[in-house]
C-alpha positions in Angstrom: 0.0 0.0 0.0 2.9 2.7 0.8 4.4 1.6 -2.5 1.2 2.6 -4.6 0.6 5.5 -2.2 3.9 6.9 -3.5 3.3 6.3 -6.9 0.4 8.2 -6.6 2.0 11.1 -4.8 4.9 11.3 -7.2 2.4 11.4 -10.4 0.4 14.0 -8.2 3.7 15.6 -7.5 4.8 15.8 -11.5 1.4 16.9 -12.6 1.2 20.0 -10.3 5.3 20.5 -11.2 4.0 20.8 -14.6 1.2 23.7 -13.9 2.1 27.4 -14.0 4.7 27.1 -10.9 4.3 30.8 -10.4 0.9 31.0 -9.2 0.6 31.2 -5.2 -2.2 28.1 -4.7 0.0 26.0 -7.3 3.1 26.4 -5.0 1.3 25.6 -1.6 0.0 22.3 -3.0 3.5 21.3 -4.1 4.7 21.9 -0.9 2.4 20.0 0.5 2.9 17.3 -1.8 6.3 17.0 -1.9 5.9 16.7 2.0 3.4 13.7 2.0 5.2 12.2 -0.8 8.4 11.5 1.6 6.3 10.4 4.2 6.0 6.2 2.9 9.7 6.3 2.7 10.2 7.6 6.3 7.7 5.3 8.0 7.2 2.4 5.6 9.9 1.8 3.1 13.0 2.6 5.5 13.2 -0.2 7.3 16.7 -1.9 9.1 18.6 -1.2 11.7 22.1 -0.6 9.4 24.4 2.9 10.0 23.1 3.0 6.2 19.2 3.5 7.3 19.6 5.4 10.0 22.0 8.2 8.0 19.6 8.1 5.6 16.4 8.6 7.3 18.4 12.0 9.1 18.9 12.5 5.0 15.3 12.4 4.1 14.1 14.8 7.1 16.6 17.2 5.2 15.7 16.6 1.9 12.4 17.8 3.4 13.0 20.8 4.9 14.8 21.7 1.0 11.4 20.9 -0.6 9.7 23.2 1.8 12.3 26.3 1.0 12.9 25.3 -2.5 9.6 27.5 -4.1 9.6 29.9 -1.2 13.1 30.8 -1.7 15.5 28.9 -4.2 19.0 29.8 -2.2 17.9 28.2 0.9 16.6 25.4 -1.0 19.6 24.8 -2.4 21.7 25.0 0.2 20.1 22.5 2.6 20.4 19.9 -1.0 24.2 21.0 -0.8 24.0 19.4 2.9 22.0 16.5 1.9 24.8 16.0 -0.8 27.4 16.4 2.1 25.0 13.9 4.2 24.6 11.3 1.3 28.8 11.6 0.7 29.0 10.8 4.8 26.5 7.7 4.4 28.2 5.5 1.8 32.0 6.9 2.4 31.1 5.0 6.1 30.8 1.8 4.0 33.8 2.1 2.0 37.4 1.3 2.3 39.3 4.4 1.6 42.3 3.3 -0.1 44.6 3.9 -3.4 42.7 1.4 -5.3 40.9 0.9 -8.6 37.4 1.1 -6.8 38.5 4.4 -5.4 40.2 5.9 -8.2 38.0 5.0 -11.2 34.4 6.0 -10.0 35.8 9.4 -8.7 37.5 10.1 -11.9 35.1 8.7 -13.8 32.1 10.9 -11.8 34.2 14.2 -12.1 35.0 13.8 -15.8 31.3 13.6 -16.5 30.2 16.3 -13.9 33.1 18.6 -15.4 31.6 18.0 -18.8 27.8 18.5 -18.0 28.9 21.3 -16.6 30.6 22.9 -19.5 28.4 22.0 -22.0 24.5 22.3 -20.7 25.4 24.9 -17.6 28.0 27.0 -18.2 27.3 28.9 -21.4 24.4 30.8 -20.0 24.7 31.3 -16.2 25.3 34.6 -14.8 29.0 34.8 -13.3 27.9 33.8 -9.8 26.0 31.0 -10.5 29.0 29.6 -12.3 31.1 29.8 -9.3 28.8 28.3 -7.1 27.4 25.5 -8.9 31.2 24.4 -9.8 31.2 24.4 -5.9 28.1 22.9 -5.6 29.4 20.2 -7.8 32.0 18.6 -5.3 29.9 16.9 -2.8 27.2 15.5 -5.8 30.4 13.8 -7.5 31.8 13.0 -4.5 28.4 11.3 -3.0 27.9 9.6 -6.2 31.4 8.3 -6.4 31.3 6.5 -3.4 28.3 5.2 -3.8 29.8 3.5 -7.1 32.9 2.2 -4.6 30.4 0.9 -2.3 29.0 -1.1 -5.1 32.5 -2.6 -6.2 33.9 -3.1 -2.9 30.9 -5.1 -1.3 28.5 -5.9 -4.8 24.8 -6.7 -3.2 21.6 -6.0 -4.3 21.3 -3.3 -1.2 24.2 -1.5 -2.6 23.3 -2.0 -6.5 20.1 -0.1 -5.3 21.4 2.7 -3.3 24.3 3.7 -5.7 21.7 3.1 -8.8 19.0 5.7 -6.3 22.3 7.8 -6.2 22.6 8.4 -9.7 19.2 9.6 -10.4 19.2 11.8 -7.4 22.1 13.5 -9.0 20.4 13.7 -12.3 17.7 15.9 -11.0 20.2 18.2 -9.9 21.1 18.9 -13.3 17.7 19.2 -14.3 16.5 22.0 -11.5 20.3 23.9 -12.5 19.3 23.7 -16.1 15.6 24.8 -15.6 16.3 27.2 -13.5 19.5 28.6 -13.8 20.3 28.9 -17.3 18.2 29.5 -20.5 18.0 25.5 -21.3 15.0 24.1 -21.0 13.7 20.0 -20.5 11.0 19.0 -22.6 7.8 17.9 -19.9 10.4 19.0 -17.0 7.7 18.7 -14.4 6.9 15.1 -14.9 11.1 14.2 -16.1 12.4 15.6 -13.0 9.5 14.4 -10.5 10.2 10.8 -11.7 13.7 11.0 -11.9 13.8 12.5 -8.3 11.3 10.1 -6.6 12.8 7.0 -8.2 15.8 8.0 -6.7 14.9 8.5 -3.4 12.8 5.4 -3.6 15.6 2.9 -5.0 17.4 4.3 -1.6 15.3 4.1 0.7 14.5 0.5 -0.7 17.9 -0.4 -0.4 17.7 -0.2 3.9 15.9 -3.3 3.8 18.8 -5.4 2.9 21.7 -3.1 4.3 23.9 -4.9 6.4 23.4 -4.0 9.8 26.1 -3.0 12.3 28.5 -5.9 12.5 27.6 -7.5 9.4 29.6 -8.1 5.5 27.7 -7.4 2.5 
């Protein structure tokens, strides 16, 4: 039931994200949407007792509060995704070994190259000055989150972790999407329904994952 309830949220979610965002009674309903929409993943799908789960469910109270401020006032929006970024880096770099190796070296190379190119091609060109600086800061934590989820997944390959770094990846997609719509002159095609799909998936495939996280103690 929390699974369909979610589904239906997100669908509500995209559909409203797709309505003239400007207009006062079409922002309080995404709020409140985007609010109810988190709530199956805090008190159904997260389940386990893992370090994962319970960083994570700190993560999804945060992600929250950015939903909240994101319409009202984008800055602060932003800012508390730049913690949940810092928060999401924290989570899976606590499941890694951090060592000169090729599951280390590869994904963060691998990760920056592509965020360094996304960047120059489909941000860059069109942001005011600021924005440039502080979306190539903004950067660091996403590709550094992302790449350690990716060394989570070749150090200990399980479904749990094949989940979260796959919930990962999408996560950091919509990033690019809300940068592009808002930030530059680009625009995505049916960016209401892309991004609230992307962004939910995301957050669903890791949530989904704290059911088979290795608790405290465990391998896996």
């Amino acid at each position: 039931m929390s699974t369909l309830l979610y589904v239906v949220l997100t669908l509500l979610v995209a559909a409203v994200d797709s309505a003239d965002r400007d207009a006062p009674i079409v922002t309080l309903t995404n709020i409140v949407l985007r609010v109810a929409v988190l709530l199956p993943l805090l008190f159904s799908v997260l389940g386990g007792a893992s370090r994962y789960t319970h960083t994570l469910r700190r993560t999804l109270w945060w992600v929250m509060v950015a939903d909240v401020l994101l319409p009202l006032f984008f800055p602060a929006g932003m800012l508390v995704f730049l913690f949940v970024h810092v928060l999401n880096a924290r989570n899976f770099a606590q499941h890694v070994t951090l060592k000169p190796s090729p599951s280390v070296i590869v994904p963060g190379l691998l990760v920056s190259a592509l965020g360094l190119w996304l960047y120059a091609v489909f941000l860059f060109p069109t942001m005011e000055d600021i924005f440039r600086v502080l979306v190539g800061l903004y950067l660091i934590p996403i590709a550094l989150a992302w790449s350690l989820s990716i060394t989570n997944a070749l150090q200990r390959p399980s479904r749990w972790s094949v989940m979260a770094t796959s919930g990962m990846a999408l996560f950091c997609f919509t990033d690019l999407q809300v940068a592009m719509e808002f930030l530059t002159t680009n625009k995505i095609p049916y960016y209401g329904v892309v991004n609230a799909l992307s962004y939910y998936s995301g957050l669903y495939l890791m949530s989904l994952a704290s059911r088979t996280a290795p608790e405290e103690g465990e391998t896996g």
